[in-house]
VOBA-1610 file (N, C-alpha, C; in pm, whole numbers, padded with zeros to 5 digits, always signed):
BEGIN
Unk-04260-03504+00595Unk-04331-03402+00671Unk-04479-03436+00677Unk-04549-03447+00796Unk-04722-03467+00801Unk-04748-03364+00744Unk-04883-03418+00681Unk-04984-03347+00641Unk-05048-03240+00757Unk-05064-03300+00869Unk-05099-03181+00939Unk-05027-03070+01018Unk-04907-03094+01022Unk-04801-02983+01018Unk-04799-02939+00924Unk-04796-02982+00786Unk-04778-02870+00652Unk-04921-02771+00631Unk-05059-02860+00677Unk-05163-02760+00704Unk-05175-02676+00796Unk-05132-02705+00940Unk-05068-02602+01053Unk-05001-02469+01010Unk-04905-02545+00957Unk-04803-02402+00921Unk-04852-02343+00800Unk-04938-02355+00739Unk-04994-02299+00568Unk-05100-02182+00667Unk-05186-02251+00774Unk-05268-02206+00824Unk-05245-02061+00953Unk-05082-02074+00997Unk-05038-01977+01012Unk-04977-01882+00952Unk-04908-01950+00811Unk-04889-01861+00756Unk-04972-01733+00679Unk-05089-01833+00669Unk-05195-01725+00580Unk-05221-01607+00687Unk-05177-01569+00803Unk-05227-01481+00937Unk-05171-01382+00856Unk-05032-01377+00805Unk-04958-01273+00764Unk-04944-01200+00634Unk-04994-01311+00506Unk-04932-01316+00395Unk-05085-01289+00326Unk-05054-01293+00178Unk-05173-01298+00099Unk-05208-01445+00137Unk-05332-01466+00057Unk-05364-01584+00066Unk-05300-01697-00090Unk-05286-01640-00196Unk-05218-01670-00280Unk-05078-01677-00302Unk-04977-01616-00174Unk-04843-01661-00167Unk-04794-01754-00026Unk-04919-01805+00028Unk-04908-01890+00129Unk-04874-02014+00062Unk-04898-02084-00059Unk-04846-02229-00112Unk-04713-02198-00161Unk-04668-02103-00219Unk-04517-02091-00320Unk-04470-02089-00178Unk-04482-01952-00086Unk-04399-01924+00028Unk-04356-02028+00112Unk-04465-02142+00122Unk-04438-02287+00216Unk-04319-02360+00119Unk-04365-02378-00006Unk-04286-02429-00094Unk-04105-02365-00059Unk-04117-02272-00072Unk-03948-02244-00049Unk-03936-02262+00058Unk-03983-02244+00187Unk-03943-02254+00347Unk-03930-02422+00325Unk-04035-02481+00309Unk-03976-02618+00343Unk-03869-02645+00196Unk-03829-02629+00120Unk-03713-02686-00021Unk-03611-02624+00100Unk-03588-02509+00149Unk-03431-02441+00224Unk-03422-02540+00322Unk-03531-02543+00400Unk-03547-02590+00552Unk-03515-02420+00641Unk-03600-02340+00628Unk-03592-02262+00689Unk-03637-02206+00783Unk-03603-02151+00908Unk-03655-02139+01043Unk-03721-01974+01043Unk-03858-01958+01001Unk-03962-01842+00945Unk-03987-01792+01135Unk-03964-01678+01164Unk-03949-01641+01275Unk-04034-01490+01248Unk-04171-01482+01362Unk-04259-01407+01375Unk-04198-01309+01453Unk-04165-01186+01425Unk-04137-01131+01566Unk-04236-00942+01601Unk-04176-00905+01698Unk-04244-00842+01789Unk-04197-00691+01679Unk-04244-00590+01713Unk-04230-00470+01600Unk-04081-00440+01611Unk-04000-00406+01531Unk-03860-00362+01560Unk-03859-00229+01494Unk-03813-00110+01524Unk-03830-00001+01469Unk-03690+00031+01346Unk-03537-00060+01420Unk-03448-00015+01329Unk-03456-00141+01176Unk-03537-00206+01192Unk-03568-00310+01078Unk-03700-00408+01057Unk-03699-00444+00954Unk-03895-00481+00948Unk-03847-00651+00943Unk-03725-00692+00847Unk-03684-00836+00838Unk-03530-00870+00848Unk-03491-00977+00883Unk-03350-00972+00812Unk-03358-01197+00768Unk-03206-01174+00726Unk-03222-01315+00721Unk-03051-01289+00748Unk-03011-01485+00840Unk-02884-01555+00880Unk-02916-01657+00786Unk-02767-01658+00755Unk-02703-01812+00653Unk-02709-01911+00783Unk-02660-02069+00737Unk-02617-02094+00853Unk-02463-02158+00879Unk-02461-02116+01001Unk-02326-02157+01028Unk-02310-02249+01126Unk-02191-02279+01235Unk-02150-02414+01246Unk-02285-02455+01370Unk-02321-02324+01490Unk-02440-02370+01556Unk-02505-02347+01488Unk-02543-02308+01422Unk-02686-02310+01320Unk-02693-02347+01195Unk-02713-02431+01160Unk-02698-02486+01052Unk-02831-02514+00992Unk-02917-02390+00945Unk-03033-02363+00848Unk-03001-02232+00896Unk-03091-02225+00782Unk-03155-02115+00689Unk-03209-01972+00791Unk-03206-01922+00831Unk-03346-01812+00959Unk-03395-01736+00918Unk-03484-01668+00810Unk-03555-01546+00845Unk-03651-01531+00918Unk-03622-01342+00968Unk-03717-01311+01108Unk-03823-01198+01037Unk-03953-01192+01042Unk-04027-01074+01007Unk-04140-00999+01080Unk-04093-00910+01118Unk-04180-00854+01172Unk-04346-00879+01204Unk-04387-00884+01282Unk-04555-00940+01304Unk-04685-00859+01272Unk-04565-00696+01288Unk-04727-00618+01285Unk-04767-00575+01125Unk-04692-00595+01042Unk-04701-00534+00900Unk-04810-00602+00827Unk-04833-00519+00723Unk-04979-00577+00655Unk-04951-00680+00559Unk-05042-00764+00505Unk-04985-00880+00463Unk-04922-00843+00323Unk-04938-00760+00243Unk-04874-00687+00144Unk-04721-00679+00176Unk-04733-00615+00262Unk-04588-00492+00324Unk-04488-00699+00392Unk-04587-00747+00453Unk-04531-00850+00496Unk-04464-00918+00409Unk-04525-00969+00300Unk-04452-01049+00192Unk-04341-01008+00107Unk-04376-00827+00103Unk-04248-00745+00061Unk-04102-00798+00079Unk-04155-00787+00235Unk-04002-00785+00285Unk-03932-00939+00291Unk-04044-01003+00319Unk-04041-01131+00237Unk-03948-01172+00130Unk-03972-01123+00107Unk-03897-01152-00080Unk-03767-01072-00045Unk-03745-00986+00043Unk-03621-00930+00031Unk-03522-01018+00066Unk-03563-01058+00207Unk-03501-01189+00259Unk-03458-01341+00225Unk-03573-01383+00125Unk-03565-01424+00030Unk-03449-01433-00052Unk-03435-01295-00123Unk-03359-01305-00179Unk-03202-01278-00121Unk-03199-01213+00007Unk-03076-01276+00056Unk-03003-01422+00055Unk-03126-01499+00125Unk-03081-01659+00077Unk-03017-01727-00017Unk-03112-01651-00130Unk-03110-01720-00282Unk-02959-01669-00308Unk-02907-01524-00250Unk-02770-01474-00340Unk-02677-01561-00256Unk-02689-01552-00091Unk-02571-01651+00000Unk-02560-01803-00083Unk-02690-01864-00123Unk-02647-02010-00221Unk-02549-01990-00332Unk-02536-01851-00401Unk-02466-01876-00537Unk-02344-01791-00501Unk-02333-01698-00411Unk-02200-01629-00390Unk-02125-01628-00226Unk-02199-01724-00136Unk-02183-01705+00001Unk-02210-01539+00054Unk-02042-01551+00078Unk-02011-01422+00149Unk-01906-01311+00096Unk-01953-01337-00006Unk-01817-01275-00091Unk-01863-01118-00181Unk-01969-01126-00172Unk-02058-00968-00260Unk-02102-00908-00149Unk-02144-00792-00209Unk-02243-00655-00101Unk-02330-00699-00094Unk-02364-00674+00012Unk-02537-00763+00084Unk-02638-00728-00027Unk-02659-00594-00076Unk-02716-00499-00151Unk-02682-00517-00324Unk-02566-00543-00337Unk-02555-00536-00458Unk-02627-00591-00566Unk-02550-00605-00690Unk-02597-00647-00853Unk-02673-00759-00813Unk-02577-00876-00786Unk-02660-01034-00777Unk-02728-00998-00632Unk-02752-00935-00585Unk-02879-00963-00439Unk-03006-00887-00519Unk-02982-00788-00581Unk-03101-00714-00670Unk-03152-00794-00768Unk-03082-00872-00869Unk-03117-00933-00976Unk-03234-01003-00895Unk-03186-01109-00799Unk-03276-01205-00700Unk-03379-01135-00681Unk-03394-01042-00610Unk-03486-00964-00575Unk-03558-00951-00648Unk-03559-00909-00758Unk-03607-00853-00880Unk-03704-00963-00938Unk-03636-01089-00918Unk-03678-01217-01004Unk-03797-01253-00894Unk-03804-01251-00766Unk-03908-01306-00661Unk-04004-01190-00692Unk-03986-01046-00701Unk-04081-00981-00718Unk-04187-00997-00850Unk-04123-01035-00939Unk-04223-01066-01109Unk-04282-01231-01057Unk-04235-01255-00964Unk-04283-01446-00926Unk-04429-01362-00849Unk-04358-01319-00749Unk-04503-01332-00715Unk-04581-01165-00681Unk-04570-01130-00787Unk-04642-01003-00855Unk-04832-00972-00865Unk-04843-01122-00854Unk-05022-01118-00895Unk-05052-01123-00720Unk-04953-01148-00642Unk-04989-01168-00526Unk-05051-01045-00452Unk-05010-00915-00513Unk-05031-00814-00468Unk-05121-00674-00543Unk-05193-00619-00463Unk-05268-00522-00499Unk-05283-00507-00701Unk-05380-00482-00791Unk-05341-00391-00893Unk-05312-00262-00845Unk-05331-00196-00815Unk-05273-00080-00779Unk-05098-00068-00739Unk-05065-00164-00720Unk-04898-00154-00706Unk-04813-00240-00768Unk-04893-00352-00864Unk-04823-00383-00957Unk-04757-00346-01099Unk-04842-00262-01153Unk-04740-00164-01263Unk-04594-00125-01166Unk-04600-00050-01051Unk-04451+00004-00962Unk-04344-00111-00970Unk-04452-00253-00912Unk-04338-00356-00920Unk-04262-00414-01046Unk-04360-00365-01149Unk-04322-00420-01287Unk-04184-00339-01317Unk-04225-00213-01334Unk-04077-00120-01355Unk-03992-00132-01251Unk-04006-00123-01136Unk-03927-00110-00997Unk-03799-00288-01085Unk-03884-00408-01121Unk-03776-00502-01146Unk-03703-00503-01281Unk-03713-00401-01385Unk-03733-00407-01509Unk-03581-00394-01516Unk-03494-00323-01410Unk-03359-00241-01460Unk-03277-00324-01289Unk-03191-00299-01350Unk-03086-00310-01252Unk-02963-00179-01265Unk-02927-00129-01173Unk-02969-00123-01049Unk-03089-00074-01006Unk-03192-00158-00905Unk-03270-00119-00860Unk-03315+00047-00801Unk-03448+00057-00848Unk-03485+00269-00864Unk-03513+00310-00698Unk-03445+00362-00637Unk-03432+00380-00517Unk-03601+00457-00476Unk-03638+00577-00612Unk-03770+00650-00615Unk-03849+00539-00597Unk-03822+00455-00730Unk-04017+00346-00729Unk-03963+00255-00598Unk-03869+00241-00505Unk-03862+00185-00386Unk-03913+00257-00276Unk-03897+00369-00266Unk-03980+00425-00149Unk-04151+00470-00214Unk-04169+00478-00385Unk-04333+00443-00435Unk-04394+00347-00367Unk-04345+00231-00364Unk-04381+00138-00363Unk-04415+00112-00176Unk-04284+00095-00110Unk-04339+00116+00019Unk-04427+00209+00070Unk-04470+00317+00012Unk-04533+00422+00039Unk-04643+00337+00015Unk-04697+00313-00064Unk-04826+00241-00162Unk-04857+00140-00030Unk-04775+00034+00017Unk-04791-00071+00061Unk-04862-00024+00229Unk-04838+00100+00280Unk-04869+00109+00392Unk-05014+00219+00375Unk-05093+00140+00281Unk-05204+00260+00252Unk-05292+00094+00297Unk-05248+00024+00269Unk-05306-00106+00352Unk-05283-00151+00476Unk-05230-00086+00528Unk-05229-00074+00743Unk-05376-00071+00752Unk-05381-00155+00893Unk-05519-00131+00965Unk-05566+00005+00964Unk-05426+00078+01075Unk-05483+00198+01118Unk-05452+00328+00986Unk-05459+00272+00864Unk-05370+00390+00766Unk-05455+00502+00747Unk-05438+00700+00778Unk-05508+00748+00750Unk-05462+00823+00673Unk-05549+00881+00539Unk-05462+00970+00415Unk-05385+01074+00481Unk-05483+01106+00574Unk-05477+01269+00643Unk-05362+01309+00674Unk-05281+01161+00783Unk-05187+01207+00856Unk-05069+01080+00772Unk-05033+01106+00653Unk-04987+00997+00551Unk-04858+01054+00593Unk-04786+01058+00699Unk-04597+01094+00699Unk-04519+01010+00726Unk-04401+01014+00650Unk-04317+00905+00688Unk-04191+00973+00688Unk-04074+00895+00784Unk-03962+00967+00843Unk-03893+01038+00709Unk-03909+00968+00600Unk-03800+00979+00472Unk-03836+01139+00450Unk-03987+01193+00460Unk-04015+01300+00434Unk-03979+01382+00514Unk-03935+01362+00642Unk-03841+01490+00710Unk-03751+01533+00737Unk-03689+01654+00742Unk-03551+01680+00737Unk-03504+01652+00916Unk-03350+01667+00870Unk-03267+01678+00990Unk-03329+01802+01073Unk-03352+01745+01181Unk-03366+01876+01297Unk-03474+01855+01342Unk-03586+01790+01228Unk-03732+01799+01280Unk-03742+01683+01449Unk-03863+01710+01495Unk-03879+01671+01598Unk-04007+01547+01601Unk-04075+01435+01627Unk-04144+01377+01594Unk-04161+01260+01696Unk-04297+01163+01699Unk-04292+01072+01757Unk-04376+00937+01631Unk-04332+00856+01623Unk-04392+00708+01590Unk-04535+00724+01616Unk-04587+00702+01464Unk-04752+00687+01511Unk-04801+00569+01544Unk-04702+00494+01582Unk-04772+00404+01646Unk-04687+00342+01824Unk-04628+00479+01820Unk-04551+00434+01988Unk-04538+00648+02001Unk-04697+00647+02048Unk-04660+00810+02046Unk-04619+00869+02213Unk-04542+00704+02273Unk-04468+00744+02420Unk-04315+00817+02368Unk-04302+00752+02285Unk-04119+00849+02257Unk-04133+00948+02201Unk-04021+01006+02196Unk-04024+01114+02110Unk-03898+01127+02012Unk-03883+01143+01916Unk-03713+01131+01822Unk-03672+01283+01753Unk-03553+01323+01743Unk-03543+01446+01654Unk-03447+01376+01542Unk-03470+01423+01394Unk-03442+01313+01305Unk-03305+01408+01356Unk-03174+01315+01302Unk-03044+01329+01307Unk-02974+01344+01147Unk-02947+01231+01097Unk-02914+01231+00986Unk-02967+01062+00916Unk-02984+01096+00735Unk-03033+00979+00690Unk-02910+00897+00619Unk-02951+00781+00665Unk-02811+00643+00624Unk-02899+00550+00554Unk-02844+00585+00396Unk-02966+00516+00305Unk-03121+00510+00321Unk-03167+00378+00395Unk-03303+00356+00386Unk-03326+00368+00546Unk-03205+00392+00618Unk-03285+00416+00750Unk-03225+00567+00801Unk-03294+00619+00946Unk-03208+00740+00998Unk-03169+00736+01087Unk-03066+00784+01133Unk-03003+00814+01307Unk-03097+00866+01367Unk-03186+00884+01487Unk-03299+00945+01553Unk-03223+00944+01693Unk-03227+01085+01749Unk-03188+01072+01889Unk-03340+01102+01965Unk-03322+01009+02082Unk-03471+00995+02175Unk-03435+01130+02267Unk-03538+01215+02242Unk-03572+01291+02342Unk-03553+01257+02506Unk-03637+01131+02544Unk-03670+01112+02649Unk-03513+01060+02720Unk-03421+01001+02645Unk-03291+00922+02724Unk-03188+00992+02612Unk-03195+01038+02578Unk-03028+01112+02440Unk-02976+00968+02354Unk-02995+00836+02377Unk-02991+00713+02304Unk-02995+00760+02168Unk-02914+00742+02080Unk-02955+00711+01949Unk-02988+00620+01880Unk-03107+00588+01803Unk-03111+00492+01759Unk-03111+00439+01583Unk-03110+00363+01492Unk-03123+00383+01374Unk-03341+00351+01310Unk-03379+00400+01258Unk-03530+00404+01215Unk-03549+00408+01094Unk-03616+00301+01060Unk-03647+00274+00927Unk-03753+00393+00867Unk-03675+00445+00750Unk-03749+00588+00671Unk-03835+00545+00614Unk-03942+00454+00606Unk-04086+00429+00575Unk-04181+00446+00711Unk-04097+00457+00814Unk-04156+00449+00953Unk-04290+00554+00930Unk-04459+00518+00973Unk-04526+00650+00978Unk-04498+00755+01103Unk-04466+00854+01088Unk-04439+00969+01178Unk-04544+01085+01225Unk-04562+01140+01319Unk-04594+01225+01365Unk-04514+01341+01409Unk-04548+01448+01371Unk-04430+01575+01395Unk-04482+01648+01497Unk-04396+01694+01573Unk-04436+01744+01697Unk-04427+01862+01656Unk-04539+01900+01736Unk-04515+02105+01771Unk-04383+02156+01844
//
């Protein structure tokens, strides 16, 4: 691999990430060979990651573009650790489960200094136990979006905090409008006002509640 592609891509990566998990983070993308995919805001998910199969044969995670470099590397590591569990069990466990958490758990104490003091004690306990604390999981994302550009204490809401029925729009797409439906784990059913579409929305989403 050139040197100036590995400085290229270090040099884009730092756009997103801390600046102290831009060398480990290159380090695993190039050891997988993995295809690190920037993308456009998605409301029903922030990352995911594909194994590969017979057309694709690497590695893919995709992450969201607009998140803060904190919140970015988060999810990071989630994906991450999807990888790491597909190497030792394929396809044979819960996406979610024991060995995808353990992983998880282990990338989060790796790269722990990478992020805020203020949210590293959360991450310390958040990896301490298995099964992972669903509370210090939405602490923690809560924490992470106090570092958004636009973050204001004032109007600090997020979907998880509202019940079924309420009515609301995305503070940062305040053209739709959603009435929460029902919550499915970490995300919710939201039906759009404007077309009856339902869609699924990630419950860290910041919200605005309509009159």
């Amino acid at each position: 691999m050139e040197q100036s592609y590995i400085d290229s891509f270090k040099r884009s990566l730092g756009k997103y990430v801390p600046a102290s998990a831009v060398d480990p983070l290159f380090d695993f993308v190039a050891q997988h060979k993995v295809h690190l995919h920037i993308t456009r805001e998605r409301f029903s998910k922030l990352g995911d990651y594909r194994w590969p199969q017979h057309q694709r044969r690497y590695h893919e995670i995709s992450i969201n573009g607009n998140l803060n470099p904190y919140h970015f590397l988060m999810v990071m590591l989630h994906e991450m650790a999807h990888l790491n569990t597909w190497l030792l069990h394929g396809n044979s466990i819960q996406p979610h489960g024991h060995e995808w958490q353990a992983q998880y758990a282990a990338l989060i104490m790796q790269y722990r200094s990478c992020f805020p003091a203020t949210i590293q004690p959360l991450l310390t306990a958040y990896a301490a136990r298995i099964p992972l604390s669903r509370t210090l999981d939405r602490q923690i994302n809560a924490q992470l979006h106090h570092y958004d550009a636009d973050y204001d204490p004032a109007a600090d809401i997020t979907l998880n905090s509202l019940t079924a029925g309420t009515r609301f729009h995305i503070a940062a797409r305040p053209d739709h409008h959603f009435e929460a439906v029902e919550k499915r784990r970490t995300r919710w059913i939201c039906r759009c006002i404007e077309d009856g579409r339902q869609y699924l929305v990630n419950g860290t989403a910041q919200v605005v509640v309509d009159p």
